[in-house]
LOTOR-475111 format. One line per 8 residues: their letters; for each residue x, y, z of N, C-alpha, C. Coordinates in nm, 4 decimals. Each point is the difference from the previous one (the first is absolute). Example, Ala and Ser with C-alpha at 12.3 -4.5 7.8 and 13.67 -1.06 7.14 Angstrom:
! LOTOR-475111
as = 1.3190:-0.5690:0.7800:-0.0890:0.1190:0.0000:0.0900:0.1200:0.0000; -0.0350:0.1050:-0.0720:0.0820:0.1190:0.0060:-0.0770:0.1090:0.0730;
This chain:
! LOTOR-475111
xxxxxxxx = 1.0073:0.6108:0.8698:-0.0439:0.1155:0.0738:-0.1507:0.0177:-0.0178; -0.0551:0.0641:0.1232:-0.1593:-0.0288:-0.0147:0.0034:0.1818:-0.0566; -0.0932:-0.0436:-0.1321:-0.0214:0.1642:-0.0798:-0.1743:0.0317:-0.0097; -0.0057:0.1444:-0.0168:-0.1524:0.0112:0.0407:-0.0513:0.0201:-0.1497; -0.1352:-0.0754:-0.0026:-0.0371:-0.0012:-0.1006:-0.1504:-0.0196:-0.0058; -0.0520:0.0485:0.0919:-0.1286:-0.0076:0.0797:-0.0875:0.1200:-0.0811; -0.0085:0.0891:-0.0838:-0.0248:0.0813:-0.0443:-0.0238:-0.0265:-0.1437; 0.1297:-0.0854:-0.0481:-0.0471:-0.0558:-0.1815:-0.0390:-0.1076:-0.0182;
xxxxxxxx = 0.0021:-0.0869:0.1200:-0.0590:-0.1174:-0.0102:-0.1508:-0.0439:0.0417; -0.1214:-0.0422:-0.0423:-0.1232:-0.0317:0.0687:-0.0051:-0.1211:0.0471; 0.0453:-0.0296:0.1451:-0.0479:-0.1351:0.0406:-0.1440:-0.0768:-0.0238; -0.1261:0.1165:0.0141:-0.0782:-0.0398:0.0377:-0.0586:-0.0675:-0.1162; 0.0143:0.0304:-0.1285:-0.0141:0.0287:-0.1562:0.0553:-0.1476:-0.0389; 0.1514:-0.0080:0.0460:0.0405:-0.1564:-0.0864:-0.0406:-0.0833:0.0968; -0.0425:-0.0253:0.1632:-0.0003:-0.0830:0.0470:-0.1569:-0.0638:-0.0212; -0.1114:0.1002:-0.0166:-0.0992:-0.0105:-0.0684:-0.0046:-0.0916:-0.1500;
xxxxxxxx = 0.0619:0.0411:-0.0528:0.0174:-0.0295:-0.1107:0.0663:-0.1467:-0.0315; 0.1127:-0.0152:0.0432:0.0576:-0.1756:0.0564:-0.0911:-0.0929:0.0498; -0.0316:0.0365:0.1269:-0.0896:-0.0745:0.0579:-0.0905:-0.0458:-0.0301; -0.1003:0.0680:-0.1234:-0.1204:-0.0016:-0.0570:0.0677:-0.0870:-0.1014; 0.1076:-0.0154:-0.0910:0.0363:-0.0937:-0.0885:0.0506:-0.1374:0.0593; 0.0552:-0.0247:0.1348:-0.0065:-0.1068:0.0548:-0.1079:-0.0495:0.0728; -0.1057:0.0483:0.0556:-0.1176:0.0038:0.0018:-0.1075:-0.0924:-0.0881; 0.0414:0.0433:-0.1055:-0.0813:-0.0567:-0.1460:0.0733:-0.1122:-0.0319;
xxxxxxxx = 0.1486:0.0049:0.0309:0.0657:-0.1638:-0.0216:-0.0233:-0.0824:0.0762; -0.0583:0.0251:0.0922:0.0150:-0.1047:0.1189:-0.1766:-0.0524:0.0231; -0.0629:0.0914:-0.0868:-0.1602:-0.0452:0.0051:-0.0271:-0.0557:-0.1768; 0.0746:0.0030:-0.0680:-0.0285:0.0205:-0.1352:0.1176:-0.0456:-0.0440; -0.0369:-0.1095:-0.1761:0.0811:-0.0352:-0.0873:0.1180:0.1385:-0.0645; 0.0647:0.0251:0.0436:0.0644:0.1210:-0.0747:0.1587:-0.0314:-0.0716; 0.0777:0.1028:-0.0177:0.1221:-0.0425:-0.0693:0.1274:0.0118:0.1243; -0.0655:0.0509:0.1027:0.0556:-0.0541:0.1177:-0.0202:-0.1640:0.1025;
xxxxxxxx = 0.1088:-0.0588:0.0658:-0.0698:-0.0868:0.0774:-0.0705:0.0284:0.0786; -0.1056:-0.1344:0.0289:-0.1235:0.0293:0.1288:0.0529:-0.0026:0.1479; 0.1843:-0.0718:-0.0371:0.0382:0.0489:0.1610:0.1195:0.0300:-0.0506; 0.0218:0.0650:0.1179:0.1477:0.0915:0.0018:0.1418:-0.0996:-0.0214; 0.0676:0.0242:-0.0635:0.1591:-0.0894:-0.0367:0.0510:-0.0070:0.0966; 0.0810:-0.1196:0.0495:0.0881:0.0210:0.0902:0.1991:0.0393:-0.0647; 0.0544:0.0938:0.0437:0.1089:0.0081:-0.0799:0.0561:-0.0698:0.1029; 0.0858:-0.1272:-0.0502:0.0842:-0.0839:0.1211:0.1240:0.0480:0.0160;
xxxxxxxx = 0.1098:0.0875:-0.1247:0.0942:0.0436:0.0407:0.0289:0.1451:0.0662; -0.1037:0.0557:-0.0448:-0.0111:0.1046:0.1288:-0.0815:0.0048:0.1201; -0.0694:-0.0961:-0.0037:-0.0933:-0.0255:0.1186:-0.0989:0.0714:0.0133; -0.0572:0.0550:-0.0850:-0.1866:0.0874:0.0429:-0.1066:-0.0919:-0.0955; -0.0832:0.0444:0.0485:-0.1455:-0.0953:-0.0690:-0.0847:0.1693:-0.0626; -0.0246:0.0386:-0.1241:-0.0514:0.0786:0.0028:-0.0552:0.0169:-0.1337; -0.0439:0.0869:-0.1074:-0.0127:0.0031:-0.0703:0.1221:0.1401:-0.0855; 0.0183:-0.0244:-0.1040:0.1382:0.1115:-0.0895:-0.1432:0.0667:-0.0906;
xxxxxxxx = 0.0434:0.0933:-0.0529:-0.0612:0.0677:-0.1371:0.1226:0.0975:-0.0273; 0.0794:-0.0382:-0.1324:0.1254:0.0739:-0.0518:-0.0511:0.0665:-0.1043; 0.0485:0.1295:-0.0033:-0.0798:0.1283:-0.1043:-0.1262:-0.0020:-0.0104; -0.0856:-0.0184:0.1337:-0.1170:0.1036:-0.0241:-0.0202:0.1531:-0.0254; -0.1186:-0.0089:-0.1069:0.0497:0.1477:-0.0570:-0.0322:0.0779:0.0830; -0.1204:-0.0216:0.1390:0.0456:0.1121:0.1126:0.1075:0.0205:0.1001; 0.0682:-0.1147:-0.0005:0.1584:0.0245:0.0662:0.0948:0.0508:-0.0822; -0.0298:-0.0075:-0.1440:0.1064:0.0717:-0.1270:-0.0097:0.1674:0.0355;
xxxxxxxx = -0.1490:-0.0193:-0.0065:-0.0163:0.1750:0.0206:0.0528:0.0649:0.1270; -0.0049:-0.0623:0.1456:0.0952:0.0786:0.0916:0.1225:-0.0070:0.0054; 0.0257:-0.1296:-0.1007:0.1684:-0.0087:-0.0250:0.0917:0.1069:-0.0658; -0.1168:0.0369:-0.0940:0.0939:0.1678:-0.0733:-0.1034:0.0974:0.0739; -0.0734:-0.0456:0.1190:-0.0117:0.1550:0.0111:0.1134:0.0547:0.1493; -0.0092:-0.1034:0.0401:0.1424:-0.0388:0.1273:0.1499:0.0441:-0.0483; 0.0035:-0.0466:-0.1529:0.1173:0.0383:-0.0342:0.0684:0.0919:0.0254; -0.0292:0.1392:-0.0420:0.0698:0.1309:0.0282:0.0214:0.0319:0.1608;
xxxxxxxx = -0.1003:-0.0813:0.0808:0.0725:0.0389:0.1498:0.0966:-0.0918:0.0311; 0.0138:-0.1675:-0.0659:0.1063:-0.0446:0.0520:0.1163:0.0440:-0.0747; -0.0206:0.0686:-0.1131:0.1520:0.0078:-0.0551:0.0270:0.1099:0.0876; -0.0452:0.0789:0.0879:0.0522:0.1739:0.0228:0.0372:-0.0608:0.1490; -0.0917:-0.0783:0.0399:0.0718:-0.0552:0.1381:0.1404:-0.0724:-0.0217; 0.0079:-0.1151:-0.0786:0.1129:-0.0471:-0.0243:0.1437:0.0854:-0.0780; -0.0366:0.0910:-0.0873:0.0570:0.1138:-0.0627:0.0641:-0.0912:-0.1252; -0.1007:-0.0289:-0.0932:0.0233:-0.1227:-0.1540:-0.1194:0.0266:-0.0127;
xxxxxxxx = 0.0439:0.0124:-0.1716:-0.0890:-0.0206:-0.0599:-0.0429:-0.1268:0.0118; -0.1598:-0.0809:-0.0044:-0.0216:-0.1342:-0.0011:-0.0834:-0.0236:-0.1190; 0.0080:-0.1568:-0.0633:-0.0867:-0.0145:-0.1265:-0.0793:-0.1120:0.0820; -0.1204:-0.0371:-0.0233:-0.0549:-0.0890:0.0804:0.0228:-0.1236:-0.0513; -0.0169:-0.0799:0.0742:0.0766:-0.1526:-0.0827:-0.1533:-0.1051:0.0161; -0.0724:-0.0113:0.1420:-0.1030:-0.0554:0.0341:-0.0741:0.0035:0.0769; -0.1411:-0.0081:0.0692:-0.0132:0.0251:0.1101:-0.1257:-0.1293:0.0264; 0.0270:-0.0499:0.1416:-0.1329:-0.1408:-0.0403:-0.0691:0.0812:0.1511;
xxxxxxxx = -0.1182:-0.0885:0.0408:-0.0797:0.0143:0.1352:0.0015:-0.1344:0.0406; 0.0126:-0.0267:0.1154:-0.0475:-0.1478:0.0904:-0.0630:0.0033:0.1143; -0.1091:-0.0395:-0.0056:-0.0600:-0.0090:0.1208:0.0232:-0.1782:0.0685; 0.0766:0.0423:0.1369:0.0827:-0.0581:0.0672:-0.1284:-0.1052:0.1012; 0.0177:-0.0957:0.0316:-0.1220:-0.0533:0.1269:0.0469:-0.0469:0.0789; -0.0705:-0.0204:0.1512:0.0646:-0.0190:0.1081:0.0766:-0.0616:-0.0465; 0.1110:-0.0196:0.1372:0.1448:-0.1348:0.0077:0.0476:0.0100:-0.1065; -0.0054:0.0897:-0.0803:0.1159:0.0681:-0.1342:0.1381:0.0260:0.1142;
xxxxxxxx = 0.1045:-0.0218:-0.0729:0.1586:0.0597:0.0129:0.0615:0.0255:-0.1209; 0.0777:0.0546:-0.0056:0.0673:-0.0153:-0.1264:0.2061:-0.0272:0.0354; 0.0211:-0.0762:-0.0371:0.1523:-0.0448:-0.0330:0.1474:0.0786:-0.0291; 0.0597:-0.0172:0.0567:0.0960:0.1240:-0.0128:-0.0185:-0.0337:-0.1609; 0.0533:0.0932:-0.0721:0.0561:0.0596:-0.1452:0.0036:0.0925:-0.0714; 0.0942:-0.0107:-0.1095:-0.0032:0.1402:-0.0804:-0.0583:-0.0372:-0.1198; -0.0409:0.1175:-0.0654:-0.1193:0.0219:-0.0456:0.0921:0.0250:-0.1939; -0.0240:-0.0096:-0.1083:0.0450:-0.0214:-0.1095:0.0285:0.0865:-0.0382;
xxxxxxxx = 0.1353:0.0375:-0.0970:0.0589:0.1745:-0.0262:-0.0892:0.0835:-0.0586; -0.1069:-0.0214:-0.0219:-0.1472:0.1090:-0.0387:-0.0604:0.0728:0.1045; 0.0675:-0.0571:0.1470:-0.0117:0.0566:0.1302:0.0574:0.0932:0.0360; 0.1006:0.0823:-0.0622:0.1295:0.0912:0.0409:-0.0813:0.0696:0.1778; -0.1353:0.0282:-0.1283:-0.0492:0.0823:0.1387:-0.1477:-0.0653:-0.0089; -0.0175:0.0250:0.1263:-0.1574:-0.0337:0.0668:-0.0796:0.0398:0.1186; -0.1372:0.0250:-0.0544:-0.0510:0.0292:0.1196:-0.0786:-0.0928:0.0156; -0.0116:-0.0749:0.1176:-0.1095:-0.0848:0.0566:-0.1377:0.1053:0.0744;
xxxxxxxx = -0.0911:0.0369:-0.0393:-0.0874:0.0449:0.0822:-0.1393:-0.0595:0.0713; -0.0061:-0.0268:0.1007:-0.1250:-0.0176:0.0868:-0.1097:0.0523:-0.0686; -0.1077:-0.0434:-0.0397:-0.1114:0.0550:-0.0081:-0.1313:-0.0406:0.1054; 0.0492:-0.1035:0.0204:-0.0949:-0.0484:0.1239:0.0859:-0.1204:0.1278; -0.0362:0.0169:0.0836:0.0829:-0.0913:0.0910:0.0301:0.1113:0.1399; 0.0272:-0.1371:0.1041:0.0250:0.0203:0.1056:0.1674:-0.0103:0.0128; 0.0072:0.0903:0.1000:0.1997:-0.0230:0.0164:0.0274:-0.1320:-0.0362; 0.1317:-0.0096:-0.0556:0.0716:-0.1115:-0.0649:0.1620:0.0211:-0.0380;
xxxxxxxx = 0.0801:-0.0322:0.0825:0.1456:0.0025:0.0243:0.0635:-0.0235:-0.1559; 0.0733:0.0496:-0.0948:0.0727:-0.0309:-0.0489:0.1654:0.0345:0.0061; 0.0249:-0.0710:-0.0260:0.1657:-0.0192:0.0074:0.1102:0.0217:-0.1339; 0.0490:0.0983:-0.0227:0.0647:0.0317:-0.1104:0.1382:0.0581:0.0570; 0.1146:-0.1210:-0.0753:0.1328:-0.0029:0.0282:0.0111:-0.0046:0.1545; 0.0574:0.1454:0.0589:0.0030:-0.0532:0.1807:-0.1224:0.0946:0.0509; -0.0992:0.0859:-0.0760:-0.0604:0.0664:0.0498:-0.1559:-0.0613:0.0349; -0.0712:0.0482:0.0633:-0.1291:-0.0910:0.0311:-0.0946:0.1388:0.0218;
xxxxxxxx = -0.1110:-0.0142:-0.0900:-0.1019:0.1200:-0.0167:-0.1674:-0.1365:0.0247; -0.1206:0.1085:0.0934:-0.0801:-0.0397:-0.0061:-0.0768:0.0902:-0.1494; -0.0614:-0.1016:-0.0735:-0.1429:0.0650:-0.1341:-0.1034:-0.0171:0.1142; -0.1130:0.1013:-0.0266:-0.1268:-0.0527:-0.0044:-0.0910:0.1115:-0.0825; -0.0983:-0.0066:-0.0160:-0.1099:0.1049:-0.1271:0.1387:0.1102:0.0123; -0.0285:0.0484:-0.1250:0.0793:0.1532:-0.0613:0.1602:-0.0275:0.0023; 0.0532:-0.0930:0.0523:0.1168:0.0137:0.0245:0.0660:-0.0446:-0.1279; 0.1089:0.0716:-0.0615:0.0765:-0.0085:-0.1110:0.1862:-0.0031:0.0258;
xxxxxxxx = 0.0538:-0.1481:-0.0519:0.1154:-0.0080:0.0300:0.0698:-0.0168:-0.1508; 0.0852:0.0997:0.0036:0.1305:-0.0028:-0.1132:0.0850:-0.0755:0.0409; 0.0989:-0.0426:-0.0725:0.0967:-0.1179:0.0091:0.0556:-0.0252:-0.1369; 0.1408:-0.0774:-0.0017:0.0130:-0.0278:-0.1000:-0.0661:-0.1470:-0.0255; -0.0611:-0.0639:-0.0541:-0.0476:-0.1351:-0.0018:0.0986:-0.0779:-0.0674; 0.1050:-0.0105:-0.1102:0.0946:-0.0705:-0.0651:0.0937:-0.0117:0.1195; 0.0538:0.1074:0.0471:0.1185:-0.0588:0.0784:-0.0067:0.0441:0.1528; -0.0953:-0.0067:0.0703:-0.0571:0.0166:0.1380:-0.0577:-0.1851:0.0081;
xxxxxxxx = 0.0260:-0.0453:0.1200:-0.0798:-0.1188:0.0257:-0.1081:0.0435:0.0650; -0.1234:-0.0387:0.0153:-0.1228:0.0459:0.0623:-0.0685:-0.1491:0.0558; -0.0724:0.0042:0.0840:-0.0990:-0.0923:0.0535:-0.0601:0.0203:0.1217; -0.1865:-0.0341:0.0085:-0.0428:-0.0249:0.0973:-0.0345:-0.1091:0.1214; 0.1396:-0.0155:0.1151:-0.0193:-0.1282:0.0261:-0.1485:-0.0080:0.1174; -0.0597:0.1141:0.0651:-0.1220:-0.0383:0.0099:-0.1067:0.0109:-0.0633; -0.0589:-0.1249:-0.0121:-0.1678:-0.0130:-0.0329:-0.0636:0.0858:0.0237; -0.0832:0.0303:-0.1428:-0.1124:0.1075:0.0275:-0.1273:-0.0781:0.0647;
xxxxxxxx = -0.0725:0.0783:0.1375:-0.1088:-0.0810:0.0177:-0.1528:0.0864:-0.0737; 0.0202:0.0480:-0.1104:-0.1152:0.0921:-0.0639:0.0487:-0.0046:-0.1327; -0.0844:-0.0029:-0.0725:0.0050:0.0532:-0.1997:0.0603:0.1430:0.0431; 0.0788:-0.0086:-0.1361:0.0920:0.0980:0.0054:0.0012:0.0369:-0.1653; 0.0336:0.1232:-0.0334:-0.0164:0.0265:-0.1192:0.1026:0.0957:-0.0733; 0.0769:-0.0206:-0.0653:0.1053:0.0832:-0.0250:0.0450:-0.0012:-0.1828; 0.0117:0.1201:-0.0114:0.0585:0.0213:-0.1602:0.1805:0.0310:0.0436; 0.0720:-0.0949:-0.1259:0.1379:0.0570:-0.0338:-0.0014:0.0833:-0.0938;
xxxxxxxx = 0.0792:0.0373:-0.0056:0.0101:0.0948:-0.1030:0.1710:0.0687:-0.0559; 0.0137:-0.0762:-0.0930:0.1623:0.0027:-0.0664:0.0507:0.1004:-0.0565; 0.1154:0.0569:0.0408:0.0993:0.0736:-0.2092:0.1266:-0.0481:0.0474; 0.0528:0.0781:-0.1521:0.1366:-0.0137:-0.0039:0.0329:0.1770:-0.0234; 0.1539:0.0274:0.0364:0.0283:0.0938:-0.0448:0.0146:0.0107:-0.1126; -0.0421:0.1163:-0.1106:0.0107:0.0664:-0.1151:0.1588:-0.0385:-0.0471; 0.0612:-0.1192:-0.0598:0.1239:-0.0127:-0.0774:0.0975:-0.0290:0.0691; -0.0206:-0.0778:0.1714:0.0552:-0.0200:0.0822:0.0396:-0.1420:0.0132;
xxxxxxxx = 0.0225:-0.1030:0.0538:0.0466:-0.1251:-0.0264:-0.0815:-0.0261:-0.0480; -0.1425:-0.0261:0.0362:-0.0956:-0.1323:-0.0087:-0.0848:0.0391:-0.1034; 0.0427:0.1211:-0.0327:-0.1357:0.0551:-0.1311:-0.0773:-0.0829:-0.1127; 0.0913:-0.1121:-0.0031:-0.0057:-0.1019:-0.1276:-0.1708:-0.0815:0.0982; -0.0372:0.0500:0.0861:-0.1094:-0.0687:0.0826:-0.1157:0.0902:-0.0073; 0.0184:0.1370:-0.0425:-0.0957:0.1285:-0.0146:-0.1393:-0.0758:-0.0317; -0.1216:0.0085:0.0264:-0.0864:-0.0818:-0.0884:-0.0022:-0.1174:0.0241; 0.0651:-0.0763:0.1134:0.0183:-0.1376:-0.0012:0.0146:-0.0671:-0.1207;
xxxxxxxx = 0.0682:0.0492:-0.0831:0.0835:-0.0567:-0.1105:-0.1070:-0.0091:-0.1271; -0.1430:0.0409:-0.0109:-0.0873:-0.0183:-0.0425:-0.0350:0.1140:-0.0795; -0.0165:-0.0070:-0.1712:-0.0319:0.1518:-0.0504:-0.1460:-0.0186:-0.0196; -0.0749:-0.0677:0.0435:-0.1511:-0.0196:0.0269:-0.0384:0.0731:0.1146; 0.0838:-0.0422:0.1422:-0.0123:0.1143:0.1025:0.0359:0.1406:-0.0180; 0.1120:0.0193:-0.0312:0.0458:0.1017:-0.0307:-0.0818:0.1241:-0.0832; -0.0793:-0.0971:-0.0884:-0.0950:0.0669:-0.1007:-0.1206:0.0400:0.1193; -0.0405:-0.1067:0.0642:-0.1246:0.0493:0.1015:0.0319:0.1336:0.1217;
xxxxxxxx = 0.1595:0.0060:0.0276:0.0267:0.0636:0.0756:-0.0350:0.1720:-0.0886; 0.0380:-0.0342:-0.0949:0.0580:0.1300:-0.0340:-0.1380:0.0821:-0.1093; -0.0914:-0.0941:-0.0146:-0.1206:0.0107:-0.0284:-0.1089:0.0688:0.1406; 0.0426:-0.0729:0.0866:-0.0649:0.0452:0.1132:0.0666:0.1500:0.0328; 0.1303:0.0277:-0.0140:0.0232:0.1284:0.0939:-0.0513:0.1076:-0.1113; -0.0278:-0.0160:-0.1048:-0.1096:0.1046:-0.1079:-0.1296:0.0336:0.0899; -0.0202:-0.0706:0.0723:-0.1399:-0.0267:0.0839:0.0155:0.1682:0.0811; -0.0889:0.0297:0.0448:-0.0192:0.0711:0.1406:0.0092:-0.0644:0.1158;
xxxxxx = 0.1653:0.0152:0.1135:-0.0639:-0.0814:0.0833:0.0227:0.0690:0.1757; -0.0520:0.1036:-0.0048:0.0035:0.1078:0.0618:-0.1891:0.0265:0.0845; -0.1121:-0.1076:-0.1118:-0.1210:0.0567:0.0916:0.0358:-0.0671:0.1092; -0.0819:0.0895:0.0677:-0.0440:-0.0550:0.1504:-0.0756:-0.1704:0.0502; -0.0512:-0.0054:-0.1121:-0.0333:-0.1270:0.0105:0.0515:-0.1471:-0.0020; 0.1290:0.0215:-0.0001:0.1089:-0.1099:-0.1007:0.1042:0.0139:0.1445;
């Protein structure tokens, strides 16, 4: 279901922010590659970044509206960013039980069809889709013809099947998560 989230989320902020770090990989020796991966079993060419700590931070700050939309408590499990490049698709599949729930959100991009189970929703900038990612099949069978830029963003329910995934199984994350929500994350600037 497409949920609004245009208000806690700053497109303009992470796509800035991504771009400028692939930017620097693609001109510069960095700890990223100088070109984008191709993933062959899902089919996009793009670059991943899993737990950046500015996608951590809208991940719990997102939290409390997806649990009240979904009506669960959620613990966050992971959240990565990929910026997608032309003639990207991605492959039907489901997504690993740390997925219970997910939001895929647009931060930059032009319309782009995705397909989840029998339903078919266009993303483009701002657009935010919930889903279950473990047991929903999802895929985009058309090609994007533009960079595209999108954060996931995972939980599980609070003591519900998959909880044993809370943290993506990790008490290193778990520690960063829960270190971070001590934080303020309520300015305006974030």
């Amino acid at each position: 279901m497409i949920i609004d989230l245009k208000d806690v989320i700053d497109d303009d902020l992470i796509y800035t922010y991504f771009s400028q770090k692939i930017e620097h990989a693609m001109k510069k020796a960095s700890s990223l590659k100088s070109d984008p991966f191709r993933n062959y079993p899902l089919n996009y060419t793009g670059y991943d970044f899993y737990g950046d700590y500015l996608s951590m931070i809208f991940h719990l700050k997102i939290t409390p509206h997806v649990s009240k939309i979904v009506n669960k408590e959620l613990i966050p499990t992971f959240c990565y960013t990929r910026m997608y490049f032309p003639e990207s698709k991605l492959t039907a599949h489901r997504d690993r039980e740390a997925c219970e729930i997910t939001v895929s959100h647009c931060h930059h991009g032009e319309p782009w069809k995705i397909h989840i189970e029998e339903e078919d929703f266009i993303t483009q900038t701002g657009t935010s889709l919930c889903y279950n990612g473990a047991e929903q099949s999802h895929c985009r069978i058309s090609p994007t013809p533009f960079k595209a830029l999108y954060s996931f963003y995972s939980w599980v329910e609070k003591d519900g099947k998959y909880d044993e995934f809370k943290y993506d199984g990790s008490e290193k994350l778990e520690k960063v998560y829960n270190q971070m929500k001590q934080m303020t994350l309520d300015k305006s600037y974030i």
